[in-house]
Backbone bond lengths (Angstrom), bond angles and torsions (degrees), N, CA, C in turn:
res aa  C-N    CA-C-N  psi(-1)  N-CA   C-N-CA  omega(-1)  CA-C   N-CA-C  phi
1 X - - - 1.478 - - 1.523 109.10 -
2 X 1.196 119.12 125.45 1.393 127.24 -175.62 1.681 107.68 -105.23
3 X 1.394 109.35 138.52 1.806 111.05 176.34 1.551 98.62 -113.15
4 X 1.406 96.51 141.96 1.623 123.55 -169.85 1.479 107.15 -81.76
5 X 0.934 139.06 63.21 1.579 134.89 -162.10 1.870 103.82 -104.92
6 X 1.272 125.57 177.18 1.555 109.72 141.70 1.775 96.20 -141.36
7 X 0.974 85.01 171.62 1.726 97.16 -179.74 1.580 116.13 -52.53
8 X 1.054 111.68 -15.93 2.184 104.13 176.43 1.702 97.46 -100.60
9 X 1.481 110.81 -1.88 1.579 75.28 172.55 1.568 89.17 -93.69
10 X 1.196 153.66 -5.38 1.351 146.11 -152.66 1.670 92.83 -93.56
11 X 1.505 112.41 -34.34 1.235 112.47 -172.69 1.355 123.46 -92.66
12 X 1.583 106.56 -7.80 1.839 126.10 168.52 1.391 91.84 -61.94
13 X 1.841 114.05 -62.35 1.077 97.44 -167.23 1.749 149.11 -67.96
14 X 1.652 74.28 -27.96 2.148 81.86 162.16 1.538 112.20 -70.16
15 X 1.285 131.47 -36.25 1.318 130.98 177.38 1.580 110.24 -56.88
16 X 1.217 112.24 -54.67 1.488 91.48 171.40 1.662 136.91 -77.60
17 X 1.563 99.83 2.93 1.460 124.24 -167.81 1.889 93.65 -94.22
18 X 1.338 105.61 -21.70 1.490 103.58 -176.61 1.825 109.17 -102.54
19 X 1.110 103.45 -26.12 1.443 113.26 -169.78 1.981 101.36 -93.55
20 X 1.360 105.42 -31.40 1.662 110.17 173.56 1.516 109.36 60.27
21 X 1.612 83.27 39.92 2.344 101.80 -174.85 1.524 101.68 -172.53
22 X 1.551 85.44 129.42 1.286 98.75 173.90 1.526 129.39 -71.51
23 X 1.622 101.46 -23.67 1.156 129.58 172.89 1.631 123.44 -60.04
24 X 1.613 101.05 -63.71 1.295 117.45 173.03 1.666 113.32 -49.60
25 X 1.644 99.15 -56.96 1.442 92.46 177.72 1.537 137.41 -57.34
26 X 1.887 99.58 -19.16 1.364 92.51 -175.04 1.427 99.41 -94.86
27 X 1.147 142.06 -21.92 1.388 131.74 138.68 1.610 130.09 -18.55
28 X 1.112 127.92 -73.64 1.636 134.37 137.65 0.961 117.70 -11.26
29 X 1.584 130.21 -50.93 1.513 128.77 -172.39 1.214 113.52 -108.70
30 X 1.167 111.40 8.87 1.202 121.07 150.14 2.252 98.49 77.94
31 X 1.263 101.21 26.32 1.758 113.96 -161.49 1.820 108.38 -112.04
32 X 0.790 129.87 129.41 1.715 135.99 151.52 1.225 98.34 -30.27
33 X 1.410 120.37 154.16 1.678 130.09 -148.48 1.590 80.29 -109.54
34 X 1.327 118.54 -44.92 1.942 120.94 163.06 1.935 118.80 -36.71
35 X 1.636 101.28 -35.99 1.106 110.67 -147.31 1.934 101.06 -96.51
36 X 1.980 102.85 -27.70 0.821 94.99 -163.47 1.916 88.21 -90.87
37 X 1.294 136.20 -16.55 0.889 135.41 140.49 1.131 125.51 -2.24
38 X 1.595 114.25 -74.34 1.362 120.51 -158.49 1.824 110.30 -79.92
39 X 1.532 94.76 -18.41 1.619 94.56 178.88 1.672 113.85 -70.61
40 X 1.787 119.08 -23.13 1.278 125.26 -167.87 1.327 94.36 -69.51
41 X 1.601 120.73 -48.58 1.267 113.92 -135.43 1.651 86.15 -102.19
42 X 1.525 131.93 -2.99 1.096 123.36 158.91 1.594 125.15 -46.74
43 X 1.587 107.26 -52.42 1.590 159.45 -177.35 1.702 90.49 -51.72
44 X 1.164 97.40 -59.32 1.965 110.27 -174.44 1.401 113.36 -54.27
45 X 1.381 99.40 -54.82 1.569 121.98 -174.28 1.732 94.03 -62.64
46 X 1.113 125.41 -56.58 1.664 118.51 -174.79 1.192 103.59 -56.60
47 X 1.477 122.98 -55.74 1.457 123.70 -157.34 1.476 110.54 -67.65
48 X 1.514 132.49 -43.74 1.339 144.84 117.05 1.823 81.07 154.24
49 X 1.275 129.35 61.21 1.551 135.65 158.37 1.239 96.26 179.09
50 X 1.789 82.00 -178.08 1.576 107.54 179.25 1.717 132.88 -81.83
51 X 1.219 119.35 115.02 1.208 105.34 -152.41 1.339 105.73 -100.91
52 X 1.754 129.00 -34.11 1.299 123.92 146.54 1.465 130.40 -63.63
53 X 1.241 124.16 175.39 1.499 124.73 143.61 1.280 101.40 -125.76
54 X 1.152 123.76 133.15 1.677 143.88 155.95 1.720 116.36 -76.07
55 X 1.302 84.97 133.03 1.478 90.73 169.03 1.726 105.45 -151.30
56 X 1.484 111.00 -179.93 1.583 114.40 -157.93 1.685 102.60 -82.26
57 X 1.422 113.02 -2.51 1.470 128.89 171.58 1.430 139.31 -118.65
58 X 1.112 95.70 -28.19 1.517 102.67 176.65 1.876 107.14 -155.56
59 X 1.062 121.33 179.92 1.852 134.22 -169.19 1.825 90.07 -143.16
60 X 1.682 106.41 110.70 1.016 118.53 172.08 1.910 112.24 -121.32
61 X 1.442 106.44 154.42 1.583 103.22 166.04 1.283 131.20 -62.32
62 X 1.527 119.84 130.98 1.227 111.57 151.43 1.441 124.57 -80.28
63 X 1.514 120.50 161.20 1.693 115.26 164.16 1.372 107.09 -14.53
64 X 1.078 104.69 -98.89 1.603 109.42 -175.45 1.543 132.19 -6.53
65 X 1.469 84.64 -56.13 1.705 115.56 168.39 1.381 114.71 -35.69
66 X 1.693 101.31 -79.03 1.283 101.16 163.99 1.341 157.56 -40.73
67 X 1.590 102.16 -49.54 1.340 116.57 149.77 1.770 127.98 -52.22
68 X 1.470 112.84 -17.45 1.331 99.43 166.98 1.605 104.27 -102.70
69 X 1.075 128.45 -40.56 1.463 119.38 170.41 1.135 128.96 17.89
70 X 1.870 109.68 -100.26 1.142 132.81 167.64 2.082 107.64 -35.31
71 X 1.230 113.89 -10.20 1.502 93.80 -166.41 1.660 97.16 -110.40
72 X 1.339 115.81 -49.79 1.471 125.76 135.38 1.970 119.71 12.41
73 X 1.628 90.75 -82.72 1.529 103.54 153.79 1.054 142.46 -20.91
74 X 1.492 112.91 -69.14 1.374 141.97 158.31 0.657 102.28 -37.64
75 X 2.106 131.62 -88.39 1.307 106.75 -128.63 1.516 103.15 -94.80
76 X 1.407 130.42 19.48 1.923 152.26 -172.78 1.843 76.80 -94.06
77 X 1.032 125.47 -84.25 1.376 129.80 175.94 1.729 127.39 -29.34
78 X 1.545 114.53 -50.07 1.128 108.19 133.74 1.568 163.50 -32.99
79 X 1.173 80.90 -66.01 2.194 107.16 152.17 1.329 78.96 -28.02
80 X 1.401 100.24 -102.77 1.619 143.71 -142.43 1.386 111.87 -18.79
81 X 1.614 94.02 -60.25 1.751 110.36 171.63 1.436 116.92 -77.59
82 X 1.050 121.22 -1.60 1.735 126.39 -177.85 1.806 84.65 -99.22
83 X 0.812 127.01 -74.36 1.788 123.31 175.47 1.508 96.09 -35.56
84 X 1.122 138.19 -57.89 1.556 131.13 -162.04 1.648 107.06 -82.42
85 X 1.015 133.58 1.24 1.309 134.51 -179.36 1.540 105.18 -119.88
86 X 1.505 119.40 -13.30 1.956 106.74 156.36 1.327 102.37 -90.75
87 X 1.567 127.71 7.56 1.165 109.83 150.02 1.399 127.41 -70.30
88 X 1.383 116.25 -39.00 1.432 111.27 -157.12 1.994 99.94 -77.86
89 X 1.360 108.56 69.53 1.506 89.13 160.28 1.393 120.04 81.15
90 X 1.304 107.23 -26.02 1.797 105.96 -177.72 1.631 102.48 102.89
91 X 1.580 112.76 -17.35 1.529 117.55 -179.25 1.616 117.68 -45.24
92 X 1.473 101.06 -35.88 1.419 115.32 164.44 2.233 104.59 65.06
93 X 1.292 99.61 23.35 1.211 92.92 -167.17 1.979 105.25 -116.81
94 X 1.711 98.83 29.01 1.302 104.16 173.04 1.544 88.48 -112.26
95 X 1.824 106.66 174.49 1.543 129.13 153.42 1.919 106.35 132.74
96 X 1.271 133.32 -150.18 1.273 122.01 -177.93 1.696 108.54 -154.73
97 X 0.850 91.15 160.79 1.575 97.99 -174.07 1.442 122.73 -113.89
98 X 1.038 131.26 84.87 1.905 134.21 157.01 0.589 131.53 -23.95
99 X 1.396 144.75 107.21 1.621 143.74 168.40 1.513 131.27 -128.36
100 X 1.010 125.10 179.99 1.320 130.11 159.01 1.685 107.59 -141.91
101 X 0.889 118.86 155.50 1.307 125.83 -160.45 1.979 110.01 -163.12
102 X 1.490 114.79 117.88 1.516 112.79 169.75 1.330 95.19 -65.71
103 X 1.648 101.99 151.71 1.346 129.77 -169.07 1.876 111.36 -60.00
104 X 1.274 94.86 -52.39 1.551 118.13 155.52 1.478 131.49 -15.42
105 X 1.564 94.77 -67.22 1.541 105.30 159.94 1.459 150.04 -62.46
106 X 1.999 82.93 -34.65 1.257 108.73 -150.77 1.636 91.92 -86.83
107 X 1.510 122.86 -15.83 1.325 130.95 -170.93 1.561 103.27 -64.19
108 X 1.363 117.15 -70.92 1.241 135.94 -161.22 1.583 128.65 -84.26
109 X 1.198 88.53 -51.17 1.826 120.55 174.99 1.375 125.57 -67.74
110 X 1.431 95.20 -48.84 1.974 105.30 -164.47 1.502 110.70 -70.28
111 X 1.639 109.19 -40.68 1.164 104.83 168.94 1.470 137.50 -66.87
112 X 0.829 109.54 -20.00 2.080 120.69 170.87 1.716 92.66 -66.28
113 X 1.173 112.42 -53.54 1.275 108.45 -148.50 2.101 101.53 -72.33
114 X 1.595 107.01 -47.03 1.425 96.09 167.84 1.504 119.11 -67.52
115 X 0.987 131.31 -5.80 1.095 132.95 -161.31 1.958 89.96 -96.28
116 X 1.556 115.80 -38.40 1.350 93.92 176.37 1.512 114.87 -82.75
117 X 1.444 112.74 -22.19 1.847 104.01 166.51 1.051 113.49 -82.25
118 X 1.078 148.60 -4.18 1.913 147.89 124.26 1.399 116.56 -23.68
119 X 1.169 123.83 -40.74 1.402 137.10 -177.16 1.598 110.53 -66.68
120 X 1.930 105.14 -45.06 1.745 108.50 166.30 1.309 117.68 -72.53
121 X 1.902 113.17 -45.23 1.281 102.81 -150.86 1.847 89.21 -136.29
122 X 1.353 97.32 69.69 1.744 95.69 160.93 1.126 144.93 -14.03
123 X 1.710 101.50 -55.43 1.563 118.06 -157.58 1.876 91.70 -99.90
124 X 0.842 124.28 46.22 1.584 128.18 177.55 1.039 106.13 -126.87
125 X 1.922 114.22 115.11 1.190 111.27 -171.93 1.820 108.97 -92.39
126 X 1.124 127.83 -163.94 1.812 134.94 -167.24 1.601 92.48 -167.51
127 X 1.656 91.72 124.60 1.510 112.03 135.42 1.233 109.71 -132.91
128 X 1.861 82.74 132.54 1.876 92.96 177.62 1.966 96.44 -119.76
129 X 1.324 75.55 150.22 1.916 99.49 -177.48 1.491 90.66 -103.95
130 X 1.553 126.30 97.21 1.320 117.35 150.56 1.516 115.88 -72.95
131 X 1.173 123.14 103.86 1.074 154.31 177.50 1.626 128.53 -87.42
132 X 1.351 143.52 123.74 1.233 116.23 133.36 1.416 151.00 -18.08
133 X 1.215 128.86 141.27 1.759 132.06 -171.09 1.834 96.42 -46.15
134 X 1.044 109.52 -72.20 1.554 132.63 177.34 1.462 99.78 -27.80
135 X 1.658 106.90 -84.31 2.145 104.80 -176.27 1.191 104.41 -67.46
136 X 1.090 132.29 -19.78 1.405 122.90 169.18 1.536 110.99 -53.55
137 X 1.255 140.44 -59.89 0.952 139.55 -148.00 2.066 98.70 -103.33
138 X 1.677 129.19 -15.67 1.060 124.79 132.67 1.367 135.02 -56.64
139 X 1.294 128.57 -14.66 1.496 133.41 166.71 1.713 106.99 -90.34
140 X 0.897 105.56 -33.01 2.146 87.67 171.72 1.497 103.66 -89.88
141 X 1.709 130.48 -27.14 1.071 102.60 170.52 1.639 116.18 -78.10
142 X 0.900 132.05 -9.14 1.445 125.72 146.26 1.532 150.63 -67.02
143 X 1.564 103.00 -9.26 1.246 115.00 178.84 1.553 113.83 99.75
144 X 1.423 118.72 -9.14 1.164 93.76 172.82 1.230 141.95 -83.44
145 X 1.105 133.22 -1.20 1.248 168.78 -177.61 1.503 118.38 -124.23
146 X 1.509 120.52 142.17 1.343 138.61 -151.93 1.527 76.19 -97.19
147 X 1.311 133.65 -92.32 1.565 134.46 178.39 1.122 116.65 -121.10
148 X 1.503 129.38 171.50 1.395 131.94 -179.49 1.344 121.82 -120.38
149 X 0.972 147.56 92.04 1.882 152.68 174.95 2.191 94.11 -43.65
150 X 0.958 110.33 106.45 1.263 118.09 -171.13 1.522 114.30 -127.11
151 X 1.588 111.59 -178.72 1.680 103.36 -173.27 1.648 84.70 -136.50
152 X 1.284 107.19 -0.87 1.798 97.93 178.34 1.436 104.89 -141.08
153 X 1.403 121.39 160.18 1.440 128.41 -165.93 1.429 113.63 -91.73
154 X 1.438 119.33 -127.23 1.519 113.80 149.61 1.354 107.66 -172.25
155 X 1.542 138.45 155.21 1.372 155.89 -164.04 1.746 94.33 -88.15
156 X 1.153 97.01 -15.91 1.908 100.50 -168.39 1.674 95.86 -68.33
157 X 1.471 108.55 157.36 1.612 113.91 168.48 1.074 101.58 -88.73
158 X 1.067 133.38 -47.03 1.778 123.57 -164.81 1.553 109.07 -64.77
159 X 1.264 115.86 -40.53 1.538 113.27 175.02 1.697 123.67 -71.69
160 X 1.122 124.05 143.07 1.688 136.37 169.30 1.248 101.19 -119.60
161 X 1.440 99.58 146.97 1.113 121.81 -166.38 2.045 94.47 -123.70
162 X 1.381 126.89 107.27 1.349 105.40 158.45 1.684 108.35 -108.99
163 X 1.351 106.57 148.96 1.356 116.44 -172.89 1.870 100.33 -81.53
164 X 1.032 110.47 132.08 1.872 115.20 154.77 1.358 131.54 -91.03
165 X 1.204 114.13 -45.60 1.059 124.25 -161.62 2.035 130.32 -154.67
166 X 1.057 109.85 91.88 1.688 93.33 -170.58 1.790 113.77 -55.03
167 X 1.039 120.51 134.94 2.128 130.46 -159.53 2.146 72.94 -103.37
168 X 0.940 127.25 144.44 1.477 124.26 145.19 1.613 91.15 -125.36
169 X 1.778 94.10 141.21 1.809 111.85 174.93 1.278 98.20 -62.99
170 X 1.205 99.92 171.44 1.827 110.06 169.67 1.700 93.97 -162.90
171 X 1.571 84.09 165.56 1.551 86.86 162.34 1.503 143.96 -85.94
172 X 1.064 129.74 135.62 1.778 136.06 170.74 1.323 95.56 -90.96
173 X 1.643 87.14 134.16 1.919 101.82 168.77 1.710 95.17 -157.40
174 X 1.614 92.01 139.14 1.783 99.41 150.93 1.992 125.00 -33.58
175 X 0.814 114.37 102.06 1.693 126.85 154.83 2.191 105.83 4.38
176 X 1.333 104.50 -53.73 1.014 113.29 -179.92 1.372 111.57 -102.62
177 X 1.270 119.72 15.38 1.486 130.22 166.24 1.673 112.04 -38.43
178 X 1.334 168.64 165.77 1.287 149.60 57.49 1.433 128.06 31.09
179 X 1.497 118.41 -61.07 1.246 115.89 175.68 1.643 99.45 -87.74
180 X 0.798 127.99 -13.18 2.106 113.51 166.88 1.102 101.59 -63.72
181 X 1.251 135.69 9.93 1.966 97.85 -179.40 1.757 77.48 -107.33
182 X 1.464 120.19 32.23 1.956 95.93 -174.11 1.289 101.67 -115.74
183 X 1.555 148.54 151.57 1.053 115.08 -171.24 1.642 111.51 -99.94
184 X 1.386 113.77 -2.30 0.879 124.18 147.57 1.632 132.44 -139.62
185 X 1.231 131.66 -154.86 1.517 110.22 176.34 1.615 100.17 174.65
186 X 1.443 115.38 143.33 1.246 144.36 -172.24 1.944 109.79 -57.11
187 X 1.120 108.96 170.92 1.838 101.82 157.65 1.328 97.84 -93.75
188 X 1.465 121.37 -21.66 1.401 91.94 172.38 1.605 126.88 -62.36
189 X 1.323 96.42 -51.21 1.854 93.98 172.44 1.339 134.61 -38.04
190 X 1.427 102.34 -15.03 1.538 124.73 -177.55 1.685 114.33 -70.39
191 X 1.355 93.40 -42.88 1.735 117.03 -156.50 1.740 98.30 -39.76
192 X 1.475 118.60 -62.66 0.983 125.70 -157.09 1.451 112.45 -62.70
193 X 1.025 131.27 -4.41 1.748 140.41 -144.34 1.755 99.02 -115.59
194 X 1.390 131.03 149.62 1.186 148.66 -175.54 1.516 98.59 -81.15
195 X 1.677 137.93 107.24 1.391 112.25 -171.04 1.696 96.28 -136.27
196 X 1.591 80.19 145.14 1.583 95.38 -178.90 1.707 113.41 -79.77
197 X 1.265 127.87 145.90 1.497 142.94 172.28 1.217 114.06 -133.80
198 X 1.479 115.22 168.42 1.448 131.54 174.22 1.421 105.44 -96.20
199 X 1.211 108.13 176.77 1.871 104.58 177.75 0.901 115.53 -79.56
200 X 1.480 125.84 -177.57 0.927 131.31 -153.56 2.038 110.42 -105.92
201 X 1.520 94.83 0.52 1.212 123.29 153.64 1.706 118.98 -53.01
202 X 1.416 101.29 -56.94 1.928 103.11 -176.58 1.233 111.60 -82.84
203 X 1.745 89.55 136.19 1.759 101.18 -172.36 1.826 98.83 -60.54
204 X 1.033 120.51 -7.18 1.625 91.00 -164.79 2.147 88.74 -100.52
205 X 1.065 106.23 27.53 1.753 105.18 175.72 1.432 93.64 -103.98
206 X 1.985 115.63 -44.36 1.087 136.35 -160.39 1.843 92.97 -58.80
207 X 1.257 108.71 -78.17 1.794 129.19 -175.16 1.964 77.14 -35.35
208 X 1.827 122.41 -85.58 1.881 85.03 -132.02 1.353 90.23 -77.09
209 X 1.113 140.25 17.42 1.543 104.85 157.87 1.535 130.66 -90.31
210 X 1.046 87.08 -23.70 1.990 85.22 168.03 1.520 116.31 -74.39
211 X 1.740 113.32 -15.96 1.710 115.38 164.72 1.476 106.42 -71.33
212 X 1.051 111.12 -68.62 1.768 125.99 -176.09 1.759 102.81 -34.70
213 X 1.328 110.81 -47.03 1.394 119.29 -174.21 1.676 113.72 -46.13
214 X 1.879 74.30 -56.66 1.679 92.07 177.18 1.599 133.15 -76.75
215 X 1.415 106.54 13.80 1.549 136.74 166.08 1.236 115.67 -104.57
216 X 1.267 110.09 -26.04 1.873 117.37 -173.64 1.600 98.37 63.58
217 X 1.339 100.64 70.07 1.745 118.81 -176.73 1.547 100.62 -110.50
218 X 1.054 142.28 136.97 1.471 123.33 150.72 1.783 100.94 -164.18
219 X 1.621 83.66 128.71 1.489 124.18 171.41 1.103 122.86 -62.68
220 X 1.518 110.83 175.05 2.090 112.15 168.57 1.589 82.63 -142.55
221 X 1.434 87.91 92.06 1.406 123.12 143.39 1.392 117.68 -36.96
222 X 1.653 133.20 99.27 1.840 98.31 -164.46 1.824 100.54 -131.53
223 X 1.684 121.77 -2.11 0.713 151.43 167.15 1.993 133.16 -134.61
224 X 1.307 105.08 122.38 0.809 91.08 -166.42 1.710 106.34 -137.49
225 X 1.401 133.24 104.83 1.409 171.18 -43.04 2.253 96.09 165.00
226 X 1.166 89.94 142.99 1.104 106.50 164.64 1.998 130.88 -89.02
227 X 1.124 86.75 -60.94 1.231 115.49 172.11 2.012 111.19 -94.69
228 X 1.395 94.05 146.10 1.816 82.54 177.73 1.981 108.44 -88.41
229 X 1.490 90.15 -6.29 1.651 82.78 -171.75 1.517 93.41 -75.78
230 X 1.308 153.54 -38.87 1.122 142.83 129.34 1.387 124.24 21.99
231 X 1.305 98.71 -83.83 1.579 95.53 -170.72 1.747 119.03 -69.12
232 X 1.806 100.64 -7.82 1.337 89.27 174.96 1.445 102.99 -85.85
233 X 1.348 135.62 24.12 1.428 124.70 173.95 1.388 92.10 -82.18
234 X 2.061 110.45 -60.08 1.070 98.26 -171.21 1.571 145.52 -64.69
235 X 1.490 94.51 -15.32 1.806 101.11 139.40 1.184 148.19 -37.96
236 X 1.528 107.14 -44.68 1.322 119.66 -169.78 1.653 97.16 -95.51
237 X 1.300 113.54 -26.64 1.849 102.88 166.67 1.425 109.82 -74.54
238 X 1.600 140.07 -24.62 1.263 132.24 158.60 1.540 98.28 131.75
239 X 1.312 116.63 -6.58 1.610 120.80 -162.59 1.674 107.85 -67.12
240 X 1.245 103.73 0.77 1.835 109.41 -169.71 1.021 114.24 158.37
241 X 1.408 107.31 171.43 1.590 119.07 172.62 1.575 101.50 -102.72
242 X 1.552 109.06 173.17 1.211 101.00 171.74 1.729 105.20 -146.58
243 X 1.353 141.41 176.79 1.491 144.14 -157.25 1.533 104.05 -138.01
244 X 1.111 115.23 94.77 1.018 132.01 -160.07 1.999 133.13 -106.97
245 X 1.351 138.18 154.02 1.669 112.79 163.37 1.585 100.13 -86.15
246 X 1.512 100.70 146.00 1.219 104.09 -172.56 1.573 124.18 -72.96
247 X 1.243 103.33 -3.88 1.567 123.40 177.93 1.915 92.60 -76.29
248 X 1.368 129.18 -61.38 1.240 98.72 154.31 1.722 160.57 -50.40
249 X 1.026 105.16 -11.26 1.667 119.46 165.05 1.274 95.30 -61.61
250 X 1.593 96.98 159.49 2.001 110.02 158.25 1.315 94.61 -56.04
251 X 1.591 94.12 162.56 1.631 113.64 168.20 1.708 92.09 -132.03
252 X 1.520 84.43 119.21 1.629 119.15 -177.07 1.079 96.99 99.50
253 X 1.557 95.61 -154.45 1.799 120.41 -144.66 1.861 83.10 -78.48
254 X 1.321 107.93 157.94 1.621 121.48 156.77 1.132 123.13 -144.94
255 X 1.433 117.05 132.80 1.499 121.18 -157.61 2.435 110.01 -58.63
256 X 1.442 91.11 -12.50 1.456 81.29 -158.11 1.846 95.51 -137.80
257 X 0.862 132.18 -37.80 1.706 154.90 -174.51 1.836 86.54 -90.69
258 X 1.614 100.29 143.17 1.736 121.51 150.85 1.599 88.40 -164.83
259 X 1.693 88.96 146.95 1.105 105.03 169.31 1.554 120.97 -110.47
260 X 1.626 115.45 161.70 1.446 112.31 176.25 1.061 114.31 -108.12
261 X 1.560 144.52 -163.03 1.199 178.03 -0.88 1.545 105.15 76.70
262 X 1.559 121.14 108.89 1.396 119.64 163.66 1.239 112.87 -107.31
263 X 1.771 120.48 146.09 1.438 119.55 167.57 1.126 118.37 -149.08
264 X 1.588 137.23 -178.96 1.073 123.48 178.39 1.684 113.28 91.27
265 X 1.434 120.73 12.73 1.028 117.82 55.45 1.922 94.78 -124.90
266 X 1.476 106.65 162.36 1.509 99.05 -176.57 1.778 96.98 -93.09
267 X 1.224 127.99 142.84 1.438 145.21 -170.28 1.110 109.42 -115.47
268 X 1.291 141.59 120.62 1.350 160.61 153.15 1.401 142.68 -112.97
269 X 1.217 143.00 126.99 1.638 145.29 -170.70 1.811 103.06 -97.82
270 X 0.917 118.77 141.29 1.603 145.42 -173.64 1.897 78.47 -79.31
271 X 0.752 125.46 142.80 1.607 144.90 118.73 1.516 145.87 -89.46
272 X 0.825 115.57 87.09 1.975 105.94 -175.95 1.353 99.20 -130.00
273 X 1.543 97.46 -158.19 1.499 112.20 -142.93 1.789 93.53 -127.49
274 X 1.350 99.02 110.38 1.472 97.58 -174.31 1.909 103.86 -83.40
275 X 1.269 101.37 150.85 2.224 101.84 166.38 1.750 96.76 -167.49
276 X 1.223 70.41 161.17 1.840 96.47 167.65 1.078 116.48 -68.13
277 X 1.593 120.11 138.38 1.118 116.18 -166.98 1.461 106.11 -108.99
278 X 1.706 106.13 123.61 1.308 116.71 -171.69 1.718 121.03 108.69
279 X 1.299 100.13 1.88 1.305 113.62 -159.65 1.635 104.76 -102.86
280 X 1.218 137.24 144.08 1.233 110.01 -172.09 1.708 98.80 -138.15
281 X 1.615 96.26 133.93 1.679 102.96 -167.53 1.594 125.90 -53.00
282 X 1.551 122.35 138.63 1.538 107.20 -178.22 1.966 108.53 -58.18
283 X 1.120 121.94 -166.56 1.540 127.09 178.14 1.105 109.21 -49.01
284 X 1.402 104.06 -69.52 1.154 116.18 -170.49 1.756 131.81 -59.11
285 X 0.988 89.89 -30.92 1.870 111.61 -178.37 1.368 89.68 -77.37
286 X 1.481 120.32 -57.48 1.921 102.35 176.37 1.376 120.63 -34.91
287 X 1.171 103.42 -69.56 1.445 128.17 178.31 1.245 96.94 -16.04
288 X 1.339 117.83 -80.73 1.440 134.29 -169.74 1.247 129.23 -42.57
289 X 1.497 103.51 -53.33 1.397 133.96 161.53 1.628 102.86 -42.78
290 X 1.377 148.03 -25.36 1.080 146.45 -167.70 1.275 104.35 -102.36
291 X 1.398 124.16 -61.23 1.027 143.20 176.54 2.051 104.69 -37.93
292 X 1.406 95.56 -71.71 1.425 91.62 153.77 1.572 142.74 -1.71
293 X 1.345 83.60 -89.47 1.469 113.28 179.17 1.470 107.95 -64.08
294 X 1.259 130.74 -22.33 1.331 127.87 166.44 1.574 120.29 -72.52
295 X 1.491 101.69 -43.47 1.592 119.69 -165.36 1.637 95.92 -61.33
296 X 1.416 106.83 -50.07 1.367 122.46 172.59 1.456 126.59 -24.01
297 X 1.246 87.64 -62.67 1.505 94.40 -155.89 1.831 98.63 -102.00
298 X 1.028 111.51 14.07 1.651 131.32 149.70 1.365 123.27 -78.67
299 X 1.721 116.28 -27.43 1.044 115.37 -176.89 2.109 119.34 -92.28
């Protein structure tokens, strides 16, 4: 099913969504207050509700409203920079890139990797949504986001899930740790030790405990952290070790933190690349998307 829209009613509607006047906005757009009218309720009629509410003072969102908003944004933002990049010459090396990205990844990983398509295409700007597994994968099925670098797939049809890379946790410990002189080490070796976690909120707490479960593994949990970059503070003050994806650790040497090798059983998270299915990336997001997938599977 296709909706009949064109691009000024998408932009009636953020104008009056930013201005919170029907007045103001049709001023701005330079439109009859009748005219800019008829583009909302054009917009309404496609979308099949009401996306403002009117009142004798101000023009506020409904649900609906909101929920298209953020996508609204996008693809006005898209345009915008897709018009500004057949300017430059055909160089094609302007526009921006959408994402969502787990926090995990986005710490250690994401940056090497823009930083080597920075090297082709400079003038390409990035917003990334470090996100949770969960909003991560509600922000591309909503549109706000071009694709998502994720640790979980989805039951949804419209979404694909391709896998890149298996992450296995390992352990973080102080330099002068006990278990650093091993070059690797068991969950049993773990047991005895004070160890930091995330809540019970993050899928990657969710994943090793339903493995560990299914090993008849169990820890002393003795801190418990929001974020995993977190617990490597409390690493690096000495208060514990912590069990970690290895895409979160430093990458390379670190003056105070090394990590090991766990097995027995060894635990690992899938990584791939979540998108819409059917949807096809702007330039720039391809680009990336390749670049990606190369850097990736290098690492």
């Amino acid at each position: 099913m296709s909706i009949n829209y064109e691009s000024l009613d998408l932009r009636a509607f953020l104008t009056v969504v930013e201005h919170e006047s029907f007045r103001r906005a049709a001023a701005t757009l330079n439109l009859s207050q009748p005219a800019l009218s008829r583009r909302i309720q054009k917009l309404e009629a496609e979308i099949g509700g009401p996306l403002l509410e009117r009142t004798t003072r101000r023009v506020a969102l409904t649900a609906m409203g909101r929920e298209l908003l953020p996508l609204v944004r996008r693809m006005l933002d898209e345009f915008d920079n897709s018009l500004f990049a057949m300017r430059q010459l055909g160089q094609r090396q302007a526009g921006q890139v959408t994402i969502a990205c787990v926090p995990t990844a986005a710490f250690y990983f994401l940056p090497r990797v823009i930083a080597r398509f920075n090297e082709q295409y400079p003038n390409v700007r990035f917003s990334i949504l470090d996100l949770s597994a969960n909003d991560g994968l509600r922000s591309v099925a909503h549109g706000e986001v071009e694709f998502g670098i994720n640790l979980l797939g989805s039951a949804e049809p419209e979404l694909s899930f391709d896998p890149l890379i298996e992450d296995p946790f390992v352990l973080a410990c102080r330099r002068d740790h006990p278990l650093a002189k091993r070059k690797t080490v068991d969950w049993a070796d773990i047991e005895p030790y004070r160890l930091v976690t995330v809540s019970r909120a993050s899928g990657n707490r969710t994943l090793l405990e339903a493995t560990l479960t299914r090993a008849r593994v169990h820890l002393r949990w003795f801190y418990e952290v929001t974020h995993l970059s977190t617990s490597l503070g409390l690493v690096e003050a000495g208060l514990g070790i912590s069990v970690l994806p290895q895409l979160a650790t430093p990458q390379g040497e670190h003056p105070i933190i090394v990590t090991r090798p766990i097995g027995n059983p060894q635990v690992s998270r899938t990584i791939g690349v979540v998108r819409r299915r059917g949807r096809q990336l702007s330039p720039a997001a391809q680009r990336f998307f390749d670049i990606l997938m190369t850097t990736w599977s290098d690492t």
